[in-house]
C-alpha positions in Angstrom: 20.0 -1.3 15.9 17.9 -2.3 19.1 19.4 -5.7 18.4 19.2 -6.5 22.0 15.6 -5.6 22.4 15.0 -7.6 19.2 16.3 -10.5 19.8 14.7 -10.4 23.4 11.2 -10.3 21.7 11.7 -12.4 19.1 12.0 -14.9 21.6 9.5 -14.6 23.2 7.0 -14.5 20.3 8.4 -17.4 19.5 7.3 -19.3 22.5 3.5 -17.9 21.6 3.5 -18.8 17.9 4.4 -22.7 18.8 1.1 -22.8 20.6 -2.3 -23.9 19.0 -4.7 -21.8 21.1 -3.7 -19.0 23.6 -5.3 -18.5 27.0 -5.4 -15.1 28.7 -2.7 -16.9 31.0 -0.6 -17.2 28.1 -0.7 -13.9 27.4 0.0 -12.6 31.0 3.1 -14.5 30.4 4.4 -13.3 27.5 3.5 -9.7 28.0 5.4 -9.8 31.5 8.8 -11.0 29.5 7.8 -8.1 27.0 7.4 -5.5 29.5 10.8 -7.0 31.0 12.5 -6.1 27.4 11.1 -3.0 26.9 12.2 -2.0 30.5 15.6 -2.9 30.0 15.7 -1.1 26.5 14.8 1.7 29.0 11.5 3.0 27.5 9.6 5.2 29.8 7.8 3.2 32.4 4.5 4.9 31.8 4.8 4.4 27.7 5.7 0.7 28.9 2.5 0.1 31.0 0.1 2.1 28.5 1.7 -0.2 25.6 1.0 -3.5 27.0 -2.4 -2.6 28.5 -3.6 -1.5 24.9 -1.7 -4.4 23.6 -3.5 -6.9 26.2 -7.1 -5.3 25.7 -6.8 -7.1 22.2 -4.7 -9.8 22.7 -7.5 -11.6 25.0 -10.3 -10.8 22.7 -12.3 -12.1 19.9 -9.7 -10.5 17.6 -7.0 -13.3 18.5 -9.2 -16.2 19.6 -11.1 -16.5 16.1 -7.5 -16.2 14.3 -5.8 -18.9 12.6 -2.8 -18.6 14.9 -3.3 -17.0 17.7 0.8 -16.5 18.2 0.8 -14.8 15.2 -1.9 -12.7 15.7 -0.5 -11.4 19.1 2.3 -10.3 17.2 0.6 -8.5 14.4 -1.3 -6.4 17.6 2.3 -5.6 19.2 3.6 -4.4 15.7 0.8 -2.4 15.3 0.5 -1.2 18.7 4.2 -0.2 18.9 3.3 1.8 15.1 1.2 3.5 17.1 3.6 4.5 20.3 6.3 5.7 17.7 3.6 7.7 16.8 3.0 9.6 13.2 6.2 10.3 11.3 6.6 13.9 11.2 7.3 15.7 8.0 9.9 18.9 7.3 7.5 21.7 7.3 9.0 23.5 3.8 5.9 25.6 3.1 5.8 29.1 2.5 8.6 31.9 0.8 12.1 30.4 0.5 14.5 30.3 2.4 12.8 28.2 5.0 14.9 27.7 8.1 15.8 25.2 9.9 17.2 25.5 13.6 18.9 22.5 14.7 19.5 22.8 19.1 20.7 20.3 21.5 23.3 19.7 24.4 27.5 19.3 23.5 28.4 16.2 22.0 24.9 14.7 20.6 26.4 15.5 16.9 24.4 18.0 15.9 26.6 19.9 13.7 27.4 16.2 11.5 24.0 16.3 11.5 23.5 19.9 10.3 25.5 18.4 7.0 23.9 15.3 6.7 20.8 17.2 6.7 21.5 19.4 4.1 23.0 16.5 2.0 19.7 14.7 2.6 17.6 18.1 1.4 20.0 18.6 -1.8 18.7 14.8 -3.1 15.3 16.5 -2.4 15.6 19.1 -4.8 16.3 22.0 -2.6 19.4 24.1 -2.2 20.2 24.4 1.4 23.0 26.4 2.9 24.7 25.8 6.4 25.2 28.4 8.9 27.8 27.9 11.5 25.7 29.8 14.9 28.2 27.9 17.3 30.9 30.8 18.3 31.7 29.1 21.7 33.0 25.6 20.8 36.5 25.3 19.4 36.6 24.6 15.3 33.1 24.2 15.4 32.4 26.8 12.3 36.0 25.0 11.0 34.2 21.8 11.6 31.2 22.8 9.7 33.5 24.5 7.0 35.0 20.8 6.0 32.0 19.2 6.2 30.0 21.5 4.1 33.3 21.4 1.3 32.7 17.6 1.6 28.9 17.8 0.3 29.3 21.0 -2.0 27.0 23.2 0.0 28.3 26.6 0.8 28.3 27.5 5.1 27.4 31.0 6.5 30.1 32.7 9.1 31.1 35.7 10.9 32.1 37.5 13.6 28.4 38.6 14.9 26.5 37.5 17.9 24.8 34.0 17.2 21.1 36.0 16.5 22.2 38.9 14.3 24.9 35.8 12.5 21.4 33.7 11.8 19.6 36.9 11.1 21.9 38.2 8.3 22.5 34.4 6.9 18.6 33.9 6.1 18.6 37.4 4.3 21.5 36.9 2.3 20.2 33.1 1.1 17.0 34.8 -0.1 19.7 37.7 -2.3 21.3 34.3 -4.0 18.2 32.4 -4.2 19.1 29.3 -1.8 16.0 27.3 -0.2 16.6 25.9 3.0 19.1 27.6 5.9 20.4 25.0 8.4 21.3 26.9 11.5 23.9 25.1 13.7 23.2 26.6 16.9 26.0 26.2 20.1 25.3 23.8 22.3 25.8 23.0 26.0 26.4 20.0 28.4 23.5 21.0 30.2 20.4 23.4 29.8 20.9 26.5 31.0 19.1 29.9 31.6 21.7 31.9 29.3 21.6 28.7 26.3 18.2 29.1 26.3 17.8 33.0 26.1 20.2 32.8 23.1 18.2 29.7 21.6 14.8 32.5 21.9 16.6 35.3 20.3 17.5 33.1 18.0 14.0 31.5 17.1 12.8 35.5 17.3 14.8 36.8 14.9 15.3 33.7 12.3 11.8 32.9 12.6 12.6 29.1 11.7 9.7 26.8 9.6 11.2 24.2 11.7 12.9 23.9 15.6 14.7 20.5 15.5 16.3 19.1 19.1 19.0 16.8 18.1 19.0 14.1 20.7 21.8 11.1 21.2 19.6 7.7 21.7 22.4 6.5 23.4 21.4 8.4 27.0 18.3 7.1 26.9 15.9 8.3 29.3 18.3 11.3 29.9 17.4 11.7 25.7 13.7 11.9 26.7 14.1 14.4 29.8 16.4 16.6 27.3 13.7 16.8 24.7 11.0 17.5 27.4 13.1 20.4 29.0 13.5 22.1 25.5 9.8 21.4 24.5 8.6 22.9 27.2 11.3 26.3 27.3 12.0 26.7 23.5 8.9 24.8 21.5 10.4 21.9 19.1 8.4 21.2 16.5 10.3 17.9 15.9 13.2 14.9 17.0 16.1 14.0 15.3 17.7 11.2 17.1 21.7 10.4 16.2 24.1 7.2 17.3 20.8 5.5 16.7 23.2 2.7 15.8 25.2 2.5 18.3 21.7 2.0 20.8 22.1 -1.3 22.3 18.6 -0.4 24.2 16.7 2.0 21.5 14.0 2.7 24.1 14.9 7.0 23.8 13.2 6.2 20.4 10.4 4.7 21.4 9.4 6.6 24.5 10.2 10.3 22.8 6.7 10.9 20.9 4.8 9.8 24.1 6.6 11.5 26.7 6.8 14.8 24.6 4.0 15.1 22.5 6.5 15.8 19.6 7.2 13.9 16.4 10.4 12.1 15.8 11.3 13.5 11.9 15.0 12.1 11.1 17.5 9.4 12.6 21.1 9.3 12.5 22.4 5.9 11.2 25.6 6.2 11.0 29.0 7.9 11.1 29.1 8.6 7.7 27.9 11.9 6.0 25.0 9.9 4.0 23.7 8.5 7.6 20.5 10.1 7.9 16.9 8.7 7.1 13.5 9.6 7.4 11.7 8.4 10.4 8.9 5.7 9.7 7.6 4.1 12.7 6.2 0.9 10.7 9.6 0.3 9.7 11.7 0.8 12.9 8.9 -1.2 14.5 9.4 -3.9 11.6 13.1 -4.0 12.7 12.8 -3.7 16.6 10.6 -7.2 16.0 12.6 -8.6 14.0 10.8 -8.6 10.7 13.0 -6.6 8.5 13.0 -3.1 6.9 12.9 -4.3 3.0 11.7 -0.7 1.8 14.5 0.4 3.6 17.1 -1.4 1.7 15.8 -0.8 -1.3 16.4 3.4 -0.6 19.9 2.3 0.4 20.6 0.4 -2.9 18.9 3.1 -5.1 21.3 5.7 -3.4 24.3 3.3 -4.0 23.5 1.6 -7.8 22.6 3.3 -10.8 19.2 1.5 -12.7 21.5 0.7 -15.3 24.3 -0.2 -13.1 21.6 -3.0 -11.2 20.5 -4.2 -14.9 23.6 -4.6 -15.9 24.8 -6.6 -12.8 21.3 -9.0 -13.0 21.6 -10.0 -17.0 25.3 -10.8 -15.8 24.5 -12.8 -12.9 21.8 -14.3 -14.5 24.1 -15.7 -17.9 26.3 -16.8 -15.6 28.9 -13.9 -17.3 29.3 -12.4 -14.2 33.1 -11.8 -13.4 35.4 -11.5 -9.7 35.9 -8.0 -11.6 32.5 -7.4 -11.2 32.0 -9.5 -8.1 34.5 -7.0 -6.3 32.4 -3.6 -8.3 29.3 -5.0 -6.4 31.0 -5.2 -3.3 32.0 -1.6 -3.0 28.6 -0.3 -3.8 27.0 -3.2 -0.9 29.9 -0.9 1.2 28.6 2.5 0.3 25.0 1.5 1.3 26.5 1.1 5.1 27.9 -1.4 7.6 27.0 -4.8 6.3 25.5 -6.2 9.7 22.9 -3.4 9.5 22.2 -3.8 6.3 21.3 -7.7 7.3 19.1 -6.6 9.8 17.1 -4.8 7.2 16.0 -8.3 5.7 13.2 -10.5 7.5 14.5 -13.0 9.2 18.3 -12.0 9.3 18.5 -10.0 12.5 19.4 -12.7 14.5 22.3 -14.2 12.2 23.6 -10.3 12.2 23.5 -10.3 16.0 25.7 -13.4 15.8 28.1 -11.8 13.4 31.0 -9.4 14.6 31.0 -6.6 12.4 34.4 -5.5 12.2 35.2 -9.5 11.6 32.9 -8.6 8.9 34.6 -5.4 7.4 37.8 -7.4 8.0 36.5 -10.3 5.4 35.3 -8.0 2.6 38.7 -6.2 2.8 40.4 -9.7 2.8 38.3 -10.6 -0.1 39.1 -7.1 -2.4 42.8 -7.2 -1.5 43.0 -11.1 -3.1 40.7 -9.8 -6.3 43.0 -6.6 -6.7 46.2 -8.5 -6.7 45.1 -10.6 -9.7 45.7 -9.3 -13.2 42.3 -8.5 -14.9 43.1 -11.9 -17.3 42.7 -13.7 -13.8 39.8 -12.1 -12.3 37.7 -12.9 -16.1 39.2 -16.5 -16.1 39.6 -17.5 -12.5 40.3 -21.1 -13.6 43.7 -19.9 -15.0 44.7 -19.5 -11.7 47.4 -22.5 -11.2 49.7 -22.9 -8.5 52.4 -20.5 -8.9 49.6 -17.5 -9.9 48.0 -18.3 -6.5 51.3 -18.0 -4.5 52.0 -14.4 -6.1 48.5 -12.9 -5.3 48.6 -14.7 -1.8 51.6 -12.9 -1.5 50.3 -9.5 -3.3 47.2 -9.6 -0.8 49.2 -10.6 2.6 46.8 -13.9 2.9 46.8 -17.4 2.2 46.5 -19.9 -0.8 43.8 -21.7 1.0 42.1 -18.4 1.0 42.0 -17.9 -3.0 41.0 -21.6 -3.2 38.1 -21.0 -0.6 37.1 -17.5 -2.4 37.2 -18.8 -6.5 35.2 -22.2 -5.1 32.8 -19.7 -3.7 32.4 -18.0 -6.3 32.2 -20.6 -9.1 29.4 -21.8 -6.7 27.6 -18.6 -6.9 27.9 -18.6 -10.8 26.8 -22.0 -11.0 23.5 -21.3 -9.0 22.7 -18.2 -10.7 22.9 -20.0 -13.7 20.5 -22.6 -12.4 18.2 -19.1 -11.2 18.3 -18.1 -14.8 16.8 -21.1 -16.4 14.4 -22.2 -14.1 13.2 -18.9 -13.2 13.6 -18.9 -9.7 11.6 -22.5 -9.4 13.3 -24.5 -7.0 15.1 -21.8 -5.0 14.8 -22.8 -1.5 16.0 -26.4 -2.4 19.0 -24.5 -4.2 20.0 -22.3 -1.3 20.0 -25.6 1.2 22.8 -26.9 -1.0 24.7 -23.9 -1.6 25.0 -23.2 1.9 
């Protein structure tokens, strides 16, 4: 995610924390390559030049001439400046009498009725007990499309043959006869807005009277994303952003330049493909990854979603006694794969961006597989006692796993390696780590 933008300002902060003391011409310098970078992440040009002018109003003051570093210090005033362009996360407005309804619009094709699931999947893990209303009568399969997705999560979807208004009408009356919570309403979309999309959208809003109108934006048009969002602002009233294929952005600058150019809040982003990609928005963390610095919080939710506490424990006193198994090695790898693609999960810790940027990620995906199909065609005696593994046994699970001898040597000297140093972690208690991790890599 914004890995191009990232790795463009990484370098040049780089450049600024190698110098001792920082003149105003320094600065100049370095804020012209960052206004380069945020340019071609195409962020709005006017959230570009307010940015760096609030950004430069600092950067040649007392604030970063009495610092320490000065480099350093320039970058702590960019992350905080760019907290402060993301602007305040924006909560779900859930007050009042349940059901509270949620209106998801947006143009054809920017996902919004994956989202509508992924949204409700999200709101179930929050306690609440959503239901999905399929509003989208002119798209083919779109109610069928909502149908699977709902039977995927367990959450029940609202359809018939009424006009959209009446359908969203009749939908929030009968959740509050079963007692559900929320109502998602997946309203139709269109490739472009339109006088009779937007008369619908109204008559909608009127007679659903939604807690919450969320556009549904793809971050991959970019400035297109920002117009979009502007257009419906101003004829529907949003009262927040969800932005999807955040992902897939190699430019992330619709993210950036959203809460500035339309006054509204950015509440959710769309991660991934998959039915759990959805988080909250939090502008200190997206800003912590744009610059390279990680998003450790953020892994953290993705490994409590993925491992159970007792599951972790139970992993860590293994590792730790040096009792850890391939058997469990390969457990632990498909919850790491439930928690998402492994190169963004890299780019969530500090310092790691730049190694996942180097890294192709379906060379990645290819490895693990690689890796699970040699485990799997061991016997269980095998993967607990690797070391029983002679030459014969290694030629029938190269052959079981369609790879190589060399590989299975490669993989159990790995992994005896690992044991070995988390055996080492376990009796010095972490003392000499960094000296450990030289030699193991």
């Amino acid at each position: 995610m914004f890995r191009n933008l990232s790795d463009k300002l990484q370098n040049v902060f780089k450049e600024l924390t190698r110098r001792g003391k920082l003149t105003e011409a320094d600065v100049d310098v370095a804020l012209r390559e960052v206004r380069m970078a945020l340019l071609e992440a195409d962020v709005n040009f006017v959230v570009v030049k307010d940015f760096l002018a609030r950004v430069k109003a600092r950067a040649v003051g007392a604030e970063v001439s009495r610092a320490l570093n000065p480099g350093q210090q320039v970058v702590k005033i960019v992350h905080e400046e760019l907290i402060a362009t993301l602007g305040e996360p924006g909560k779900l407005n859930l007050s009042g009498q349940p059901p509270r309804t949620i209106m998801l619009v947006g143009l054809q094709g920017a996902g919004k009725t994956t989202m509508a699931a992924k949204l409700a999947r999200w709101l179930r893990s929050q306690g609440q007990k959503p239901m999905l209303v399929a509003a989208d009568p002119y798209r083919p399969a779109a109610a069928e499309q909502l149908k699977t997705l709902g039977a995927q999560i367990d959450v029940p979807v609202f359809t018939g043959p009424e006009s959209p208004p009446d359908l969203c009408a009749n939908a929030v009356r009968h959740a509050a006869d079963i007692g559900h919570t929320v109502v998602i309403l997946d309203t139709a979309g269109r490739l472009q807005i339109d006088p009779a999309m937007m008369a619908e959208v109204a008559s909608i809003k009127e007679r659903a009277t939604p807690n919450e109108v969320l556009l549904v934006a793809d971050a991959m048009t970019g400035q297109e994303a920002v117009r979009i969002a502007d257009g419906f602002n101003k004829q529907v009233g949003l009262s927040g952003l969800i932005l999807t294929k955040v992902d897939g952005d190699a430019r992330g600058g619709a993210a950036i330049s959203m809460r500035s150019v339309t006054g509204v809040p950015i509440k959710f982003l769309g991660t991934s493909e998959k039915i759990d990609g959805i988080e909250a928005f939090a502008p200190e963390r997206l800003s912590g990854r744009i610059l390279g610095m990680g998003d450790i919080l953020g892994l953290i939710e993705k490994a409590e979603s993925a491992f159970s506490a007792q599951e972790a424990q139970k992993a860590q006193e293994k590792l730790v006694s040096g009792e850890f198994t391939l058997e469990d090695f390969r457990d632990q790898m498909r919850q790491i794969k439930k928690m998402g693609p492994l190169g963004q999960l890299m780019e969530m810790v500090p310092g790691m961006g730049k190694i996942a940027g180097q890294m192709n990620q379906q060379d990645l995906d290819n490895s693990l597989k690689r890796v699970e199909a040699i485990i799997n065609s061991m016997t269980r005696h095998e993967r607990v006692n690797p070391q029983v593994l002679n030459a014969g046994r290694k030629r029938r699970v190269a052959a079981g796993s369609g790879t190589s001898v060399q590989e299975i040597n490669q993989l159990v000297k790995q992994f005896r390696d690992m044991q070995k140093l988390m055996k080492q972690i376990g009796k010095t208690k972490g003392r000499g780590l960094p000296d450990m991790f030289r030699g193991f890599r």
